[in-house]
C-alpha positions as CSV (number, residue, x, y, z in Angstrom):
1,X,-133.8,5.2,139.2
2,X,-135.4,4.2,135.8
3,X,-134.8,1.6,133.2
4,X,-131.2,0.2,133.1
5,X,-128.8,3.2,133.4
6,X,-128.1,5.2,136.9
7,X,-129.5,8.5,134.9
8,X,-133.0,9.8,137.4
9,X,-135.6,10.4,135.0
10,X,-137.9,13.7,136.1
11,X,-140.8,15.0,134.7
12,X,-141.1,18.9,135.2
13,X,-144.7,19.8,134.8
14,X,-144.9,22.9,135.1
15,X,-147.7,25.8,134.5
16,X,-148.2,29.4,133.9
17,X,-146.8,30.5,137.2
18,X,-144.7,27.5,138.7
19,X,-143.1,27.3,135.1
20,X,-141.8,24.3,134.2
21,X,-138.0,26.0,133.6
22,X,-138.3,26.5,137.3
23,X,-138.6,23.4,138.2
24,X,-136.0,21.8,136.0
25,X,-133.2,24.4,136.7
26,X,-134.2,23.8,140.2
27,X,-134.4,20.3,139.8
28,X,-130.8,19.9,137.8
29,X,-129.2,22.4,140.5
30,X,-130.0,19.6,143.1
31,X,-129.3,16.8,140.6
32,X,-126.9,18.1,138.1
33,X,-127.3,15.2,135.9
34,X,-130.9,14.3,135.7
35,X,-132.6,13.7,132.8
36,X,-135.5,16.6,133.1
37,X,-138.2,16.5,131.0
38,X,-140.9,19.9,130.4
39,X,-144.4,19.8,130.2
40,X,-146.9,22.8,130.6
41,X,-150.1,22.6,132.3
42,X,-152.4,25.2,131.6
43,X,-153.2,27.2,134.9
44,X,-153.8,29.4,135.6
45,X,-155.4,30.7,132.4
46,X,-157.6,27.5,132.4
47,X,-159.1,27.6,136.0
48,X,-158.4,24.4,137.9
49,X,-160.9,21.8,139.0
50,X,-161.2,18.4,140.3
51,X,-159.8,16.2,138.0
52,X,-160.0,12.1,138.6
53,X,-161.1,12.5,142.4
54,X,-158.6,15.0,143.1
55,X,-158.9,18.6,143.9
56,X,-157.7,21.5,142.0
57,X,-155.6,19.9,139.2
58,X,-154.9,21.0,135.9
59,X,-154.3,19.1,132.8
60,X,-155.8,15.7,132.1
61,X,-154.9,12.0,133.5
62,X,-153.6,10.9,129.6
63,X,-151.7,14.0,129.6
64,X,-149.8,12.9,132.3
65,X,-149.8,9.1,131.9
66,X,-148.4,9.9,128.3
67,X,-145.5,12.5,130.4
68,X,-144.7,10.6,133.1
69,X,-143.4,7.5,130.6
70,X,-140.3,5.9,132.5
71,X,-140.1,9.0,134.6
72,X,-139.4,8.4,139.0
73,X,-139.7,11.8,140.1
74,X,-142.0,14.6,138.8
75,X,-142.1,18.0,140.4
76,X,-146.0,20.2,139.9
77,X,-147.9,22.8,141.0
78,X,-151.1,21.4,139.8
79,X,-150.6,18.1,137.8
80,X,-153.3,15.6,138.8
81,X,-151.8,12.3,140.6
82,X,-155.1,9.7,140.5
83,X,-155.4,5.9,141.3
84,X,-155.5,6.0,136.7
85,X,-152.4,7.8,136.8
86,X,-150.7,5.5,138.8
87,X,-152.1,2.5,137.4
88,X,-150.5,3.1,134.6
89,X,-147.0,4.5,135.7
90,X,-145.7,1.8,137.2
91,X,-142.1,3.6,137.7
92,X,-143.1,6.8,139.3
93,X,-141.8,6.6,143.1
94,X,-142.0,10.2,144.1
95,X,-144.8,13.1,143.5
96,X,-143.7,16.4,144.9
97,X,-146.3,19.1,144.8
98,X,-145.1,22.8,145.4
99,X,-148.0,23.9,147.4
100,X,-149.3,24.0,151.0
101,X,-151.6,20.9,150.7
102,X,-151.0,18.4,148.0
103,X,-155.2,18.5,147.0
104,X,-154.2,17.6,143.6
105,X,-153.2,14.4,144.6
106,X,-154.7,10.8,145.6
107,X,-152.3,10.1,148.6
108,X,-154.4,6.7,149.3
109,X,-153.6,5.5,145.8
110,X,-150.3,6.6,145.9
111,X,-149.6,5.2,149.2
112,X,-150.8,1.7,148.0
113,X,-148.8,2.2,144.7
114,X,-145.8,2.5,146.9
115,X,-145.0,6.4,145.4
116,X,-144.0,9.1,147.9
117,X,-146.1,12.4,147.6
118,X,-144.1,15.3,149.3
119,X,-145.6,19.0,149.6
120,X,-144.1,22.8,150.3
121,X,-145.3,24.3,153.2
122,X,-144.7,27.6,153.8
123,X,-143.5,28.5,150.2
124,X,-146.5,31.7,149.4
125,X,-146.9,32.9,153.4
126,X,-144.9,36.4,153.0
127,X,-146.9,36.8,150.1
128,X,-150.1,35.6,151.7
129,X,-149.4,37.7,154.9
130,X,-148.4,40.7,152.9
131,X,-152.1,40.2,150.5
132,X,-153.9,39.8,153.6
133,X,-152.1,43.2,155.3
134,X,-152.9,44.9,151.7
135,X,-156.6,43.8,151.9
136,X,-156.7,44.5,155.2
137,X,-156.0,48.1,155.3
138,X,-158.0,48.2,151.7
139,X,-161.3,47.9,153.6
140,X,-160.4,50.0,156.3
141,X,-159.5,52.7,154.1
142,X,-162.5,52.1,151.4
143,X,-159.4,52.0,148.9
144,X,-160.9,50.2,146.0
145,X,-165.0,52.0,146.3
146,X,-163.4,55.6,146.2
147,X,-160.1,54.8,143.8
148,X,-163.1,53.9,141.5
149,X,-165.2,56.7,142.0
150,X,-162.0,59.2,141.5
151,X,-161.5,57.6,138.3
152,X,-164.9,58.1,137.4
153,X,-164.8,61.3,137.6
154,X,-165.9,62.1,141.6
155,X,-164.4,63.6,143.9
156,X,-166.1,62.6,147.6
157,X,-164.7,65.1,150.2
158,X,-168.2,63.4,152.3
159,X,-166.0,60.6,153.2
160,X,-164.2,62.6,155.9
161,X,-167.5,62.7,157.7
162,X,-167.0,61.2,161.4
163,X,-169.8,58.1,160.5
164,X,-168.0,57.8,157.5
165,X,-164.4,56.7,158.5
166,X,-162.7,53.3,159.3
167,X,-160.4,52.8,161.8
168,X,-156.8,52.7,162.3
169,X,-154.5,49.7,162.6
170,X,-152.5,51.2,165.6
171,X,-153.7,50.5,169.1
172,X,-156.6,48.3,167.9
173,X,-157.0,44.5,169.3
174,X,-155.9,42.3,165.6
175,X,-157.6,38.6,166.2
176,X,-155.7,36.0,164.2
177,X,-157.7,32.7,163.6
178,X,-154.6,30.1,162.9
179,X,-150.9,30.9,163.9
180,X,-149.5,28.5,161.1
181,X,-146.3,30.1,158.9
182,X,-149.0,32.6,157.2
183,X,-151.0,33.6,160.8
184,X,-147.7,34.1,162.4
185,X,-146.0,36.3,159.6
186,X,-149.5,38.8,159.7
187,X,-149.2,38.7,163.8
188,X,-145.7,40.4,163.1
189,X,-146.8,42.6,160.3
190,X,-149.7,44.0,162.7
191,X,-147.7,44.2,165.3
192,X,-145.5,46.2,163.3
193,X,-148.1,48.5,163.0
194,X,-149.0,49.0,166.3
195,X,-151.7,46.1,167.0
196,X,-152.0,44.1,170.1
197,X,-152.2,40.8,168.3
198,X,-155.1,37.9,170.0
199,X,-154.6,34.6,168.4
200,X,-157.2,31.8,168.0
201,X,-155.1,28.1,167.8
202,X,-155.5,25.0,169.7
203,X,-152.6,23.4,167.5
204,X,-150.7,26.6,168.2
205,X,-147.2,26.0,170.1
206,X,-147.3,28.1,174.0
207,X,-144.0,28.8,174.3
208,X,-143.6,30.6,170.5
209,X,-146.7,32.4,170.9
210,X,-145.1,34.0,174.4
211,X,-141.9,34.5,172.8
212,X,-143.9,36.0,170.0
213,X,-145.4,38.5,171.9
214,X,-149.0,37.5,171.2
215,X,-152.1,36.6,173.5
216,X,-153.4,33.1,172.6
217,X,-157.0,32.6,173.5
218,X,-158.8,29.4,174.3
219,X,-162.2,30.7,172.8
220,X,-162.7,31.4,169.4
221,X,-165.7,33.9,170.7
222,X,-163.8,35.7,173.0
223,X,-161.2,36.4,170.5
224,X,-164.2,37.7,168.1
225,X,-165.8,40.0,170.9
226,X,-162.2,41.5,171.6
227,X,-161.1,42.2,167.8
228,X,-161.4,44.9,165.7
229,X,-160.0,43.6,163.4
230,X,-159.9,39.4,162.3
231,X,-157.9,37.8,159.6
232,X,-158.6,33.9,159.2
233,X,-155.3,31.4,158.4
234,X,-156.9,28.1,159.1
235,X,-156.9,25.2,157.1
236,X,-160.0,23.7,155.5
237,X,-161.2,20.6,156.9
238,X,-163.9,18.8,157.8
239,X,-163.8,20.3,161.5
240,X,-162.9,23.7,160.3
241,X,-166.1,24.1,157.7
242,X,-168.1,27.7,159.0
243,X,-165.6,28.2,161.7
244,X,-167.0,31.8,161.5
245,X,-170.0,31.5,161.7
246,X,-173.6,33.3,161.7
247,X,-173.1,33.7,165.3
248,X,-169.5,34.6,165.6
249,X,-169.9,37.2,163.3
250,X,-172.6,38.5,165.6
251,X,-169.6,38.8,168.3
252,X,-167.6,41.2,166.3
253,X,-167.7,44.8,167.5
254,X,-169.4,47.3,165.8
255,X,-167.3,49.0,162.9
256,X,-165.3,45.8,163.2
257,X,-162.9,44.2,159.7
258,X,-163.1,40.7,158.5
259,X,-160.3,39.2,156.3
260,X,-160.2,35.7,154.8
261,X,-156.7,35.1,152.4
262,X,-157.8,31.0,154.2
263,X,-160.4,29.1,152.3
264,X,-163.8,30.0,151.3
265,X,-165.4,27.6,153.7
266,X,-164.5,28.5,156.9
267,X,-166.9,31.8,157.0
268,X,-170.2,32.3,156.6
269,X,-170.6,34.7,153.7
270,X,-174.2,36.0,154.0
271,X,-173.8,36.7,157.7
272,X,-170.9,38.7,156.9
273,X,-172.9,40.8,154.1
274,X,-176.2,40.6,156.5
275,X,-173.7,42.8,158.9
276,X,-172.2,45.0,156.3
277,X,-176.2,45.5,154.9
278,X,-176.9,46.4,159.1
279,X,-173.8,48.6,159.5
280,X,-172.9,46.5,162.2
281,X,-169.1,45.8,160.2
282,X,-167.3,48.6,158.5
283,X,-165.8,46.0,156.0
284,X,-164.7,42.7,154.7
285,X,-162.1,41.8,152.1
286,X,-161.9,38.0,150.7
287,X,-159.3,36.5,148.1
288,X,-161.0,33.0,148.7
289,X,-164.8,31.9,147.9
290,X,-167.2,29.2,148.7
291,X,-167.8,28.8,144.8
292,X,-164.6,30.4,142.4
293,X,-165.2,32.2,140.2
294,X,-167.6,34.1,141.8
295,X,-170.8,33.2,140.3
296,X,-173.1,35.8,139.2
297,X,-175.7,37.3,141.5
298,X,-173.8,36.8,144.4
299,X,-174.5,39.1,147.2
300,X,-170.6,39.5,147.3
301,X,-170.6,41.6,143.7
302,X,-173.2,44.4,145.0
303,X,-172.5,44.9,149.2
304,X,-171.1,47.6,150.0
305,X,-167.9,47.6,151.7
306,X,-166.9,44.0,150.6
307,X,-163.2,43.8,149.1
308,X,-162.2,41.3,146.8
309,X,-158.9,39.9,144.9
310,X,-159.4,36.7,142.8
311,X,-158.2,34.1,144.8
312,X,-154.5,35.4,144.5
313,X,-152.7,36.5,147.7
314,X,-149.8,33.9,147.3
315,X,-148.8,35.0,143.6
316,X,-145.6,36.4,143.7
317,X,-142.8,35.7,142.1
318,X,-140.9,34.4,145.2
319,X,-143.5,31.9,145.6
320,X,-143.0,30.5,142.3
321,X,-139.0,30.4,143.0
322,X,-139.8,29.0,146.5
323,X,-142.0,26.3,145.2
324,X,-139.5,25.2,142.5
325,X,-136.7,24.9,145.6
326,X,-138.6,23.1,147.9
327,X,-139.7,20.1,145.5
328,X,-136.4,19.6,143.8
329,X,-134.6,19.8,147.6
330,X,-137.0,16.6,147.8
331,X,-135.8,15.3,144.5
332,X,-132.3,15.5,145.6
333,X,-132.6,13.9,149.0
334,X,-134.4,11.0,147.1
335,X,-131.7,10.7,144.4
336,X,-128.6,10.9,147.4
337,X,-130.8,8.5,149.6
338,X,-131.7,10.8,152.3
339,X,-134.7,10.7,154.5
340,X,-137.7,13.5,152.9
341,X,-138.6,15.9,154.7
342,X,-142.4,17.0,153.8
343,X,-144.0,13.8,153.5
344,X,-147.4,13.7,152.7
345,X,-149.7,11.5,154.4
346,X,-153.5,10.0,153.7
């Protein structure tokens, strides 16, 4: 609690999609009598960035030094939580970041400044899975390349030709690289349309992949030589940097699909455009990039067959509700002194 009175001060900072009257009514539904306070961070009209050591933050360290005045709790998306921030807000004792990895914050410095950072996994994987199924039968279909060239004007009866088609969902093996809550929700959304599903995961429980109906492979080649089809779900690390690789591309069978809704560092994006340049894949769609925006003169904007959405496949409204929940279910565990449950750790 804050300052002499029993009333939990909160700062709401909110953005352009995670709105900041989200979070409070969220917040005051947990802790009806809260003292909520609304700020706005720009995103996503402003891109984020890295902001005082931290990753993908929007909004400035004295814009939230001035905000988080007196204030325990705040709930974010995006606000940036630095070893300056916490210097100088000596009352904040819990950070609770409605995302799937709290990049945005310093959880060293907060760690040592004795404040709590919590996080809100599995708050955009239907709309992840559901993006990645969209983008997925996109390529396969050429959706976006001929919906553009019927607008323009042409119509290309040529793309019934046999060398000209992409193949079908149903009865193809699906490779899924990462069986976290996003990789397991596209397992059952391709199984739902008639894949056998191959799953890539050392971390991966046994027993829910059997019950699950999936095939877990030990060998992330294997699972590239059997798949027609490969969407990526793994987290960006260190460890995890080109997991598909030069070579494992290579692996793929001929007219094979590549998805990534992940992180732009875990493929190799001029091996995948090498194949589609070869006609060795039939297509790739990507939400996520090595450098975002995607910077001019990138191979990405001119090869044939690539796919691309701008880094959005968890933006749905849902997500935005779910995000809200999940932080100020933290906030009211804190305020009734119950154990957290999404800790975040350095």
């Amino acid at each position: 609690m804050s300052g002499d009175t029993d009333v939990l001060r909160v700062l709401a900072a909110g953005d352009l999609f995670v709105r900041p009257g989200l979070l409070a009514d969220a917040v005051r539904a947990e802790v009806p009598d809260a003292d909520v306070r609304e700020i706005t961070l720009p995103w996503p009209d402003v891109p984020f960035g890295p902001v005082g050591g931290v990753e993908e933050a929007s909004g400035t360290e004295d814009q939230m030094i001035e905000a988080l005045d007196g204030v325990v709790a705040c709930v974010t998306q995006m606000a940036p939580l630095t070893a300056r921030v916490l210097d100088a807000c000596p009352d904040l004792r819990l950070f609770c970041v409605g995302r799937g990895g709290p990049v945005n914050a310093d959880l060293a410095a907060a760690a040592e400044a004795g404040v709590t950072v919590t996080f809100a996994p599995g708050r955009n994987a239907v709309a992840t899975a559901e993006h990645t199924i969209a983008l997925l039968l996109a390529a396969a279909r050429r959706v976006p390349a001929v919906h553009a060239e019927l607008r323009g004007g042409t119509w290309r009866g040529d793309y019934y030709r046999y060398d000209a088609v992409g193949p079908e969902v149903a009865g193809a093996t699906a490779g899924i690289v990462g069986y976290g809550a996003i990789g397991a929700l596209v397992a059952q959304r391709l199984q739902g349309l008639g894949a056998e599903v191959v799953v890539f995961d050392p971390y991966a429980d046994a027993d829910a992949l059997a019950e699950a109906g999936v095939e877990a492979v030990e060998d992330l080649d294997e699972l590239m030589r059997r798949s027609s089809f490969v969407t990526v779900h793994a987290r960006a690390t260190p460890e995890t940097a080109g997991l598909v690789s030069a070579e494992r591309v290579a692996l793929l069978p001929e007219g094979a699909v590549l998805v990534n809704c992940a992180r732009g560092s875990l493929v190799d994006y001029d091996a995948v455009c090498d194949a589609l340049d070869a006609g060795r894949l039939f297509g790739a769609a990507f939400d996520v990039f090595p450098t975002e925006p995607v910077p001019d003169g990138s191979r990405l904007l001119t090869t044939e067959g690539v796919v691309m959405t701008p880094h959005l496949a968890g933006a749905s409204r849902e997500t935005a509700h779910n995000a809200a929940a999940l932080c100020a279910a933290e906030v009211g565990r804190f305020a009734r002194g119950e154990p957290l449950v999404n800790i975040a750790r350095a």
